[in-house]
C-alpha positions in Angstrom: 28.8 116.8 16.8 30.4 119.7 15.1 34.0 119.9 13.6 35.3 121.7 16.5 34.0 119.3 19.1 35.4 116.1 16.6 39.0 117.7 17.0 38.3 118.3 20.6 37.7 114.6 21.1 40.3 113.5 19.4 43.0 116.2 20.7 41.6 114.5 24.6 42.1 110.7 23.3 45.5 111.8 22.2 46.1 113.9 25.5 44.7 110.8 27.3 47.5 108.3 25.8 50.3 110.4 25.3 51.1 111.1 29.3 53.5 109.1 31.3 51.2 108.4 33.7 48.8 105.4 33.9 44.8 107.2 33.7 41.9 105.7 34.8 38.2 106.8 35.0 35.7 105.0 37.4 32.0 105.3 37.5 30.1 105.8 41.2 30.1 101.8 41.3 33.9 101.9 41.1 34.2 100.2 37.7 36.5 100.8 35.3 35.0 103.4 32.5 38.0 104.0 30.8 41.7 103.4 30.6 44.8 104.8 28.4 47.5 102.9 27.4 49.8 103.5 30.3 47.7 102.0 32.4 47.5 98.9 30.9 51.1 98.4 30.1 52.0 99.2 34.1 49.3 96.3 35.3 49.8 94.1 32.1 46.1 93.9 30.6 45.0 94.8 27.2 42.4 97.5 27.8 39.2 95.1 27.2 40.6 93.1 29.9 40.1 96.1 32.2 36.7 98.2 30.7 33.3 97.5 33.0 35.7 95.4 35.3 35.6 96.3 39.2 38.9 98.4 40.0 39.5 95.8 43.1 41.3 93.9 39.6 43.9 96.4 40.8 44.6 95.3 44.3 46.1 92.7 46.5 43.1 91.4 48.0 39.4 91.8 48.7 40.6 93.5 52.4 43.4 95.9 50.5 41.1 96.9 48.5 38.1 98.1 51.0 41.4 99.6 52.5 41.8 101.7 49.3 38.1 102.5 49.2 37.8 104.4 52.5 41.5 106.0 52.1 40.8 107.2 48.4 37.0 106.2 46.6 35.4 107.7 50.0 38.0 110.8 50.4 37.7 111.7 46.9 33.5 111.7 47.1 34.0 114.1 49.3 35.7 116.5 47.5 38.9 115.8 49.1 42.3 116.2 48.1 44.0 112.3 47.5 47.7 112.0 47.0 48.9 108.9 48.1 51.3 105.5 47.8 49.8 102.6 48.1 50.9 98.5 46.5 48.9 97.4 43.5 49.3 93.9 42.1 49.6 93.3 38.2 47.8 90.4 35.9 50.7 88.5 36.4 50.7 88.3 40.2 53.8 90.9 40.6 53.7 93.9 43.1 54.7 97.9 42.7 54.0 101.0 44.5 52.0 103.6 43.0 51.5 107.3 43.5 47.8 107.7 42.9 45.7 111.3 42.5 42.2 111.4 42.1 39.4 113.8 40.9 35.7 114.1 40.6 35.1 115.2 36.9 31.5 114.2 36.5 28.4 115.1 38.8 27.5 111.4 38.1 30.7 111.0 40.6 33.0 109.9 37.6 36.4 109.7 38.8 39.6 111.0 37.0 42.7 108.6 38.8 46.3 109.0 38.0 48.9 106.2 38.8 52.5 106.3 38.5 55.2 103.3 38.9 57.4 104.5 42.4 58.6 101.2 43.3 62.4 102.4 42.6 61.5 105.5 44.4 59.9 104.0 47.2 62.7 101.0 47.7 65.2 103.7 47.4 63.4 105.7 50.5 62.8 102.4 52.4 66.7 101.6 52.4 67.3 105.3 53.3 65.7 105.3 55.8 67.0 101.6 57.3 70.3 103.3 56.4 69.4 105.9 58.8 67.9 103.4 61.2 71.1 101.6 61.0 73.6 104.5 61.8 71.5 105.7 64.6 72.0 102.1 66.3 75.4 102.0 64.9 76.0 105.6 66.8 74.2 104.5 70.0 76.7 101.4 70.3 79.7 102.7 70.3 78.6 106.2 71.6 79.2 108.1 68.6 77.5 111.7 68.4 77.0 112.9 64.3 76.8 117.1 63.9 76.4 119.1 60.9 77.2 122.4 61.0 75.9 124.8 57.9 78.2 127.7 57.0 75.0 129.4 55.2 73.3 130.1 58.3 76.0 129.2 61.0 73.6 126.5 62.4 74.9 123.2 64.5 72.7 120.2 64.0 73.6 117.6 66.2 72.1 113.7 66.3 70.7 112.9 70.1 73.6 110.9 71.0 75.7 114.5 70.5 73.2 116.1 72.8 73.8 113.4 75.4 77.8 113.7 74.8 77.5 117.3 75.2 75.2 117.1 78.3 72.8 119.1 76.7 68.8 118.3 77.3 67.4 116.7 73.7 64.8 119.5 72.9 67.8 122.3 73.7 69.7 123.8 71.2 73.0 123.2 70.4 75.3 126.4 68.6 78.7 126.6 67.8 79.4 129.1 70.3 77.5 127.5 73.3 79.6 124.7 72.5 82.7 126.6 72.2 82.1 128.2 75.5 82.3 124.9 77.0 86.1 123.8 75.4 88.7 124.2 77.4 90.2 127.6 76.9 93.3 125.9 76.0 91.9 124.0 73.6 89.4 126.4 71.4 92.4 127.5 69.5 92.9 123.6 68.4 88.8 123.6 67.4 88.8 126.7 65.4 92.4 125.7 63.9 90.6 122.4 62.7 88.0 123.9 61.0 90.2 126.8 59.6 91.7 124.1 57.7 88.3 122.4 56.4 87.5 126.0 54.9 90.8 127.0 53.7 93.3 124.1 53.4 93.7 121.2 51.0 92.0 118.8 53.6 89.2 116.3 53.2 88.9 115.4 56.5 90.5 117.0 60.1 90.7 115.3 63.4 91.6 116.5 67.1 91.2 115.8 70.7 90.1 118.3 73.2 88.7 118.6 76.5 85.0 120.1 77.1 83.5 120.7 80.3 79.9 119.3 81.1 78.4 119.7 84.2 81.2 119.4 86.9 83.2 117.9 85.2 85.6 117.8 82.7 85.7 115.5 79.7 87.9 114.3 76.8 86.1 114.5 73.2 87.7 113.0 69.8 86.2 115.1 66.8 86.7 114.2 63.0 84.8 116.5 60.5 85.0 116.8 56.8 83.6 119.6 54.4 81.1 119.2 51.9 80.9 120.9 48.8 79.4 122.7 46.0 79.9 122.1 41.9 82.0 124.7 42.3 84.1 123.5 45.2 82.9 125.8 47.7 82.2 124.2 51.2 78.5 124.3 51.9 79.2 122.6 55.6 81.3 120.7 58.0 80.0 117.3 58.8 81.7 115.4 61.9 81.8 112.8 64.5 82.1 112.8 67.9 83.6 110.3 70.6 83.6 110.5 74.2 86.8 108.9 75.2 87.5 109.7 78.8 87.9 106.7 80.3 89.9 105.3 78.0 93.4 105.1 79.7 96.5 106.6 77.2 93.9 107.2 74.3 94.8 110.6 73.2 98.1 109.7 72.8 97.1 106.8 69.9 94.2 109.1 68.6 96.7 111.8 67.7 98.5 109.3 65.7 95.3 108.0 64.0 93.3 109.2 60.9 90.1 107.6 61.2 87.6 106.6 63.5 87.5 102.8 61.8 91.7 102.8 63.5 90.2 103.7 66.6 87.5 101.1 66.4 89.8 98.5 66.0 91.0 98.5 69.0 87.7 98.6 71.1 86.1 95.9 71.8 82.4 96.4 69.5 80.1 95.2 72.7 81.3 96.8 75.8 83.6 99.7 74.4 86.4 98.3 76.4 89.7 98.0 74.9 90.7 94.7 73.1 93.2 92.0 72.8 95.7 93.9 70.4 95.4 97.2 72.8 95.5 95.7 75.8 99.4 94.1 74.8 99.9 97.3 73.8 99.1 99.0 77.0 100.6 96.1 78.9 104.1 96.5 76.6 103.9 100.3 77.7 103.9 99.3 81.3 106.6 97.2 81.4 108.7 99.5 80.0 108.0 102.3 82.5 107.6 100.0 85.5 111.1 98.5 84.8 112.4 102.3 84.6 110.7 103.3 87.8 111.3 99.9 89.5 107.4 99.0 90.4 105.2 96.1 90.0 102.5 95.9 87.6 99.6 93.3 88.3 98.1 91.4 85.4 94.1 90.3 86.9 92.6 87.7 84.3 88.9 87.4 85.2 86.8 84.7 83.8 83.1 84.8 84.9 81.7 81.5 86.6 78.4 80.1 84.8 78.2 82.3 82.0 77.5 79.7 80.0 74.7 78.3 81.8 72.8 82.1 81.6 73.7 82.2 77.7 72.4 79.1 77.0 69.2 79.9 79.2 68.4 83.4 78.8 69.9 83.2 74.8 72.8 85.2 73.6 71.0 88.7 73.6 70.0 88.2 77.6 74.3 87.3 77.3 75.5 90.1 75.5 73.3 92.6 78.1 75.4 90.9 80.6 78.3 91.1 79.8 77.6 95.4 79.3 76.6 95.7 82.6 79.3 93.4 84.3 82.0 95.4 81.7 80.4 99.1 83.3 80.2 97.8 87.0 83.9 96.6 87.2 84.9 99.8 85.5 83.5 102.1 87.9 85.3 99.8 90.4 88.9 100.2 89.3 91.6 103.3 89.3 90.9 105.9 86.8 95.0 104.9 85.7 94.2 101.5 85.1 93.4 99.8 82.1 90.3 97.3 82.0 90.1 95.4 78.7 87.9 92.5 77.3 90.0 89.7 75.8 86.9 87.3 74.3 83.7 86.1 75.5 83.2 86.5 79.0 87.2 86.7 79.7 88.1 90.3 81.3 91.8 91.4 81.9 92.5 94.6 84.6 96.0 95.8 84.5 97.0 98.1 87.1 100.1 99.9 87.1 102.6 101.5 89.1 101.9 98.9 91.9 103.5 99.4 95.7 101.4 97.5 97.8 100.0 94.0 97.0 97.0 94.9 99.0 95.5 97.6 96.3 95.3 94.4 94.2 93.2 92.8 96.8 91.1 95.5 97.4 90.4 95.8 93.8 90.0 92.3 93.0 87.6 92.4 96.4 85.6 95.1 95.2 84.7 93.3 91.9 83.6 89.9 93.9 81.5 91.8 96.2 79.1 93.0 93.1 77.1 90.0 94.0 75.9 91.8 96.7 74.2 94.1 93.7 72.2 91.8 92.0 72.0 92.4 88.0 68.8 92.6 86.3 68.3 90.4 82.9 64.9 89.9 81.2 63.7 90.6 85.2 65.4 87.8 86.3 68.0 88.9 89.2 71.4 87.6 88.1 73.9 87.0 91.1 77.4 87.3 89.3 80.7 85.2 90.3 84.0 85.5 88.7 87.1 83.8 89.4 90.2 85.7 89.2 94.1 85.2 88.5 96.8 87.5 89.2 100.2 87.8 87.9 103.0 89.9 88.7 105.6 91.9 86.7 108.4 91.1 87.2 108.2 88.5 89.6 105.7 86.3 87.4 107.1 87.2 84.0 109.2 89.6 82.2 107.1 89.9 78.9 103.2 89.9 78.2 103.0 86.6 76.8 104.2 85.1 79.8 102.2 87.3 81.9 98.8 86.9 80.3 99.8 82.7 80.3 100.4 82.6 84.1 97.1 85.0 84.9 94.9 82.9 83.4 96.8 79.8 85.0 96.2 81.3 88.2 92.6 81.9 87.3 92.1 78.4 86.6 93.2 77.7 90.2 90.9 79.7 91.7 87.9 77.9 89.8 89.5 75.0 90.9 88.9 76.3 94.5 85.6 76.3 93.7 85.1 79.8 91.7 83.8 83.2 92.8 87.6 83.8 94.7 90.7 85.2 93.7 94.5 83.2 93.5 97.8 84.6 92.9 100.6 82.9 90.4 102.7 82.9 93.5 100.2 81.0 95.8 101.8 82.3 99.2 100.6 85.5 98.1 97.1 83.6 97.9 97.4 82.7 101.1 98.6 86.1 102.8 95.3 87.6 101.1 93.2 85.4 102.6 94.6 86.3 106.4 93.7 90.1 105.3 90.3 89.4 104.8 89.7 87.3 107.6 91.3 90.6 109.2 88.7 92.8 107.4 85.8 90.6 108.7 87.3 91.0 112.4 87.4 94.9 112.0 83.8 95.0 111.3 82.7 93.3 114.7 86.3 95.4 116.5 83.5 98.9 116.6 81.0 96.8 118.0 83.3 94.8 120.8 85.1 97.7 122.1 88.5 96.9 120.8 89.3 100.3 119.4 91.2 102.5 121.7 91.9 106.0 121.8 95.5 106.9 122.4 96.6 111.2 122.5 99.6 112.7 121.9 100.6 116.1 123.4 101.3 119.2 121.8 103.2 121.8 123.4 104.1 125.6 123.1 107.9 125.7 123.3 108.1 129.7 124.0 106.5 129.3 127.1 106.5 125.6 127.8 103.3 125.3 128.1 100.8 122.0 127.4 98.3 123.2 124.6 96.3 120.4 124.3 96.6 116.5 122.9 95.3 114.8 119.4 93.1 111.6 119.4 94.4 108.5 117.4 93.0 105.1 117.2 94.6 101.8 118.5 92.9 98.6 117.5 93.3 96.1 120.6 93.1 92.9 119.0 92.4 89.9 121.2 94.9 87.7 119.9 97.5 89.8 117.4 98.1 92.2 119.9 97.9 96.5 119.5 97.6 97.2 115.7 98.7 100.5 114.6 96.2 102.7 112.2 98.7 102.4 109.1 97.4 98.9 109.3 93.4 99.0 109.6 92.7 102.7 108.2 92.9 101.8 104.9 90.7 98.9 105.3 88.1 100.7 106.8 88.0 103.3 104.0 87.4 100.5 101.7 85.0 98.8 103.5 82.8 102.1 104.0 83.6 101.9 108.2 85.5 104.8 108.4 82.5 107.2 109.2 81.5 104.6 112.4 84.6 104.1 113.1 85.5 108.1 113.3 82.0 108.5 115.2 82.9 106.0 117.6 86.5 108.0 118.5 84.6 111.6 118.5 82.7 110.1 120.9 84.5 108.2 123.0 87.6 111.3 123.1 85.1 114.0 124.3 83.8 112.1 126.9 86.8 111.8 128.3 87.8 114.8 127.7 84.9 116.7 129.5 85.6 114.4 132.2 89.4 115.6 132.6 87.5 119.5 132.5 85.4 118.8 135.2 88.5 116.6 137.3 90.3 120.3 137.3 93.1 118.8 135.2 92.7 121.3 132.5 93.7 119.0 129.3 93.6 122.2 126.7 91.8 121.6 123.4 91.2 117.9 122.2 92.4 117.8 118.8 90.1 115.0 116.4 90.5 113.7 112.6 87.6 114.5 110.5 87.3 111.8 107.4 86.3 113.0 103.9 83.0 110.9 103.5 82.2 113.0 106.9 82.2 116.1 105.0 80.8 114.8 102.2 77.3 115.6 104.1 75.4 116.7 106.6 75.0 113.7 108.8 78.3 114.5 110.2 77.9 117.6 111.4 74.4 116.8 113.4 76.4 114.1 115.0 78.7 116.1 116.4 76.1 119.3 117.5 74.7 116.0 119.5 77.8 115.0 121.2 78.8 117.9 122.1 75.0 118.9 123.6 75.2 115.2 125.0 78.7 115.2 126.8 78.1 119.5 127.6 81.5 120.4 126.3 82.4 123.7 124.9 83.5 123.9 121.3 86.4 126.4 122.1 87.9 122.7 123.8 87.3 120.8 120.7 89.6 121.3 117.2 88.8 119.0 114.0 91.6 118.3 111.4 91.2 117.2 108.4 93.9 116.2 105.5 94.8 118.3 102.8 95.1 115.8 100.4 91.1 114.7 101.6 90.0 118.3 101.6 91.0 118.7 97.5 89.3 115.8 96.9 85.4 118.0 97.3 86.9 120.9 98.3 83.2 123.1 97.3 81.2 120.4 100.0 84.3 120.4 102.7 83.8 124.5 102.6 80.4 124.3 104.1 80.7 121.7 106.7 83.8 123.2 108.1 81.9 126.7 107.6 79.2 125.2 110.0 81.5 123.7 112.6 83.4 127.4 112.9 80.0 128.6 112.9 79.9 127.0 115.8 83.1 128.3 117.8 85.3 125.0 116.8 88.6 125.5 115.3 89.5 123.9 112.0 93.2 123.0 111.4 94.6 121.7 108.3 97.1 118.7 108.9 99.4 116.8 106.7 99.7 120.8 104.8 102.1 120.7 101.9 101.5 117.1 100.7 97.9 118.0 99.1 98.6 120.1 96.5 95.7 122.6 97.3 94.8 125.4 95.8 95.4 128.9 97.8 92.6 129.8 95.9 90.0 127.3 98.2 92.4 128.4 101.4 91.1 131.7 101.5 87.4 130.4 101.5 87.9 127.8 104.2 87.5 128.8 107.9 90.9 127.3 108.8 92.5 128.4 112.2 95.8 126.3 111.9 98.2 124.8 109.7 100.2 121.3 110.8 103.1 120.8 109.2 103.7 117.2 107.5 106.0 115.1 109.5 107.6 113.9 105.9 109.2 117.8 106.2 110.4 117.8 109.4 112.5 114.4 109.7 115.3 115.9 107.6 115.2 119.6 109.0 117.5 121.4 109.4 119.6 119.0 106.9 117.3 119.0 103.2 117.2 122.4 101.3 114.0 121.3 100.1 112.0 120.9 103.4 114.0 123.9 104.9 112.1 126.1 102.1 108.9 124.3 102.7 108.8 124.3 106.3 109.9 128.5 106.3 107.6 128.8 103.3 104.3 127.1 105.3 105.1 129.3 108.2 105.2 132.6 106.3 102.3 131.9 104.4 100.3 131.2 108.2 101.7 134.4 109.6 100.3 136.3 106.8 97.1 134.8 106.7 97.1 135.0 110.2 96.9 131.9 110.9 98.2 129.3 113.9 100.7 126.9 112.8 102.0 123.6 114.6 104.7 121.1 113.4 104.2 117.2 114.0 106.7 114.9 114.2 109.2 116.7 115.8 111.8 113.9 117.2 115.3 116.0 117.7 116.4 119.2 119.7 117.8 120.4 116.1 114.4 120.2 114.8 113.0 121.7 117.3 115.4 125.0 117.3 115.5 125.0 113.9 111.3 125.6 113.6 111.6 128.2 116.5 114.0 130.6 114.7 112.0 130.2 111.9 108.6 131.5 113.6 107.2 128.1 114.6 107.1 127.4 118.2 103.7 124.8 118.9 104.9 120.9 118.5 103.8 117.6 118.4 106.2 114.6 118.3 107.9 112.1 120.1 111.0 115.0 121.4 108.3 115.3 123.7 105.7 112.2 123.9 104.7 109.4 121.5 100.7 108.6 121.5 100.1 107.3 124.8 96.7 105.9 126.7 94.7 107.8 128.7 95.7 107.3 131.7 99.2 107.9 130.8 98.2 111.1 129.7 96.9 112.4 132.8 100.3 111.7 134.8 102.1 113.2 131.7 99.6 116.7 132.0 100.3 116.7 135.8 104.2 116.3 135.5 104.3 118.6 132.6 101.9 121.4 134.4 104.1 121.2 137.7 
């Protein structure tokens, strides 16, 4: 060996041991040629410990290392590239991750293999990533969307619980302005404020509340972002969080006043989202100061769920928790939007509902909730069947504070488990007992379509110019067999709630143009029948195919037939009502608005409509010509129908003052009881025949 070739071997040895990383050369039997001193520190072996011995010494097991084999040994071979982490295990039993590389450097398929100690490396990527893991979960509970948006290229990153926040499909992108698009004009100056003062102000974090409209609707967003900087202080981006806090009764109010999303956390229940303990006293303080200001009742419903423990202690306490998410989200959907549902503990719920008139919206609601068991809940594919029991307390007749209230709810609550669960009982047990007789009544009105004890009564209307008879509405009487003629004030309602109203309306239609084709053909020329349309008629199509059949059916005209429907029931879908009334005009039937003034419509959705008439409400004509106030209305609703050209028609007219009053003031059709209350049929046809002679 020459001198150049002796300093060339020893410059390699010293090259060989004076790297960081632990070398290793293997022969084509995969035994260990040759090791540096890096090596054998990072296993623990002196180096004869390791020369001619197999390089499975390295690994875990016999099976981890056939593992290695065909991921590296066999990859390598074949001229492959290797760069990999994989666990080795040291002489003393101990286990790290290394980053290995390998390299044929012989044709005798020597191998070259580098290995370097990751372990902190690896751990540290491991716990990011559960980190990450962790906040994704963390976001998914509470429905928390996370958005970065980068100031270097103006891009919006947003997690997938942001996408489903901002009702935006997962693989679509999200930008600043197609979000901003979306904010309610009023509100895009608060956005762009908040983030004027991340860039430019001495702010580490900034916080608003703004509305944001996503498909049809409209919905409340909480956004906190913070800026992140450079060394030199220059904001590289705005990370933020989102929260979708519609339904969550009075909460802009509190979020304005909070600074963090761990405030607002603290008053949410963590399971079901619902408020908790400490924010429902605070809601329920709130109400008792406006409700003893306005004078109304508030209603305190404590709701414990019968059984729960058995299911928990069955099913276990994931199976539980699942639950009591789906009970929280059912009974949600079945309250007011202006209530307030909370979660006290466990599997006790508390609804308050506010501004309280009528003791029978608490039994509706409270009805509502029992009758989920007809909607059987799915857990671990077993079908669940849930009962509650339910106590209800009054303010201010069962307490003046919310101590006292929440003490005689759940006292009440206990009764009704005591009645054997699954009902409902009031502090005030006569209460209890009046309840009861209304559902008994509910069950009767179902069977009341089917036994013929409706009946249709009509009131007249008439044109006072030339005294003419124009024609009659149709209104429902309820002939109950022992309680006698019940008014629709008392049964209407219940049949909204109970999802009759659409049979029940059918059965009138029907029943009204029967008769009055039969009048037509008697000679006794009756004018136009007048009939109520329901809003869950023109919620669909159904409706209007009924009616195309009744009227081939019974072969009467549509210029004899005129369908009314509320204004207050129009605005509720006033894009579906549009085209079903467009199809009845279509068909040569008018369409009159009634109850006009009390809706608060839009004149914007009366020009679209195919109206033919406007009724004015009786609630402003009883004080005529007396009240300022329904003086302007009642002139103001009759201008605005002689310049749409429209028909106009007052109900409720009672007095000859009223009457005079509406006919100097361009209004001269009526309907009242100055000339007839609702009367049967055949009291009708004496009245056409007196009033025609």
């Amino acid at each position: 060996m020459s001198t150049t070739q002796s300093q060339q071997t020893k410059w390699s040895s010293k090259l060989f041991n004076s790297t960081y990383l632990g070398l290793l050369i293997t022969d084509h039997q995969r035994r260990n040629l040759l090791v540096n001193q890096q090596l054998c520190t990072l296993f623990g072996y002196k180096e004869q410990e390791l020369t001619g011995q197999s390089a499975e010494i390295f690994h875990i097991s016999e099976e981890s290392f056939k593992t290695f084999v065909n991921l590296a040994f066999n990859n390598v071979m074949n001229t492959k590239a290797i760069n990999l982490d994989y666990q080795f295990k040291r002489k003393d039993n101990s286990l790290f991750w290394g980053h290995v590389t390998g390299e044929v450097i012989d044709e005798d398929q020597v191998i070259l293999w580098s290995i370097s100690n990751i372990t902190e490396r690896f751990e540290l990527q491991t716990e990011l990533l559960r980190k990450k893991q962790q906040l994704h979960a963390i976001n998914q509970l509470i429905n928390m969307g996370t958005w970065e948006f980068d100031l270097r290229n103006r891009k919006l990153t947003a997690s997938a619980e942001m996408h489903h926040i901002l009702g935006v499909a997962a693989d679509e992108e999200i930008t600043f302005s197609s979000m901003l698009r979306k904010v309610h004009p009023h509100d895009r100056s608060i956005l762009k404020q908040g983030l004027y003062n991340l860039l430019n102000a001495d702010v580490n974090t900034e916080s608003t509340s703004l509305r944001y409209k996503r498909a049809n609707e409209t919905r409340y967003l909480f956004m906190q972002g913070m800026p992140t900087l450079d060394r030199t202080g220059r904001p590289l981006s705005i990370i933020g969080a989102t929260l979708d806090i519609t339904d969550k009764k009075g909460l802009e109010l509190q979020l304005q006043q909070q600074n963090s999303l761990v405030h607002f956390k603290s008053n949410y229940d963590d399971l079901t989202g619902l408020p908790n303990r400490q924010l429902l006293i605070e809601q329920l303080e709130q109400m008792i100061i406006r409700s003893e200001q306005n004078r109304t009742k508030i209603a305190v419903l404590f709701i414990d769920l019968d059984d729960f423990k058995s299911l928990n202690d069955a099913l276990g306490h994931t199976a539980g928790d699942e639950y009591l998410i789906k009970i929280a989200t059912i009974m949600k959907n079945k309250i007011r939007v202006s209530d307030t549902f909370a979660r006290l503990s466990g599997d006790t719920f508390v609804i308050l509902l506010d501004d309280i008139k009528d003791i029978n919206v608490i039994s509706n609601i409270i009805e509502k909730g029992l009758n989920i068991i007809n909607e059987p809940i799915i857990i671990e594919e077993k079908l669940i069947y849930p009962r509650m029991s339910v106590g209800v307390a009054l303010y201010p007749n069962d307490g003046l504070d919310s101590d006292t209230l929440l003490k005689n709810a759940d006292a009440a609550m206990f009764k009704a488990k005591s009645d054997g669960g699954h009902t409902y009982s009031f502090y005030d047990h006569s209460l209890t007992q009046s309840a009861l007789e209304r559902i008994g009544m509910e069950h009767e009105l179902q069977k009341a379509i089917e036994n013929d004890e409706l009946i249709v009564y009509y009131q007249p209307q008439i044109n006072a110019t030339d005294n003419t008879f124009l024609g009659m509405e149709a209104l429902v009487r309820w002939q109950h067999p022992t309680k006698g003629l019940i008014m629709p004030n008392d049964f209407i309602p219940m049949a909204e709630v109970l999802n009759l109203i659409v049979p029940l309306n059918h059965w009138v239609i029907k029943t009204a143009i029967k008769q009055h084709v039969q009048w037509y053909k008697e000679g006794k020329k009756p004018g136009v029948l007048a009939l109520n349309l329901a809003v869950k008629q023109l919620e669909n199509l159904h409706s209007f195919t009924f009616i195309q059949e009744v009227l081939q059916t019974h072969n009467c005209k549509p210029e004899w037939i005129e369908f009314e429907v509320t204004e207050g029931q129009l605005m509720q879908k006033p894009e579906v009502a549009v085209h079903v009334l467009k199809k009845l005009s279509e068909l040569g039937i008018e369409i009159a608005i009634d109850d006009f003034g009390t809706g608060y419509s839009s004149l914007a959705y009366l020009k679209h409509l195919p109206i033919d008439k406007l009724k004015i409400d009786k609630s402003f004509v009883d004080n005529l010509p007396h009240d300022s106030d329904d003086v302007a209305i009642a002139k103001t609703v009759i201008t605005l129908a002689n310049n749409l050209k429209l028909k106009v028609i007052a109900e409720g007219v009672e007095t000859e003052e009223q009457q005079r009053f509406l006919i100097e003031n361009g209004c001269s059709c009526f309907q009242g009881y100055y000339y007839s209350k609702p009367i049967p049929a055949q009291e009708l046809e004496a009245f056409i025949q007196q009033y025609q002679a």
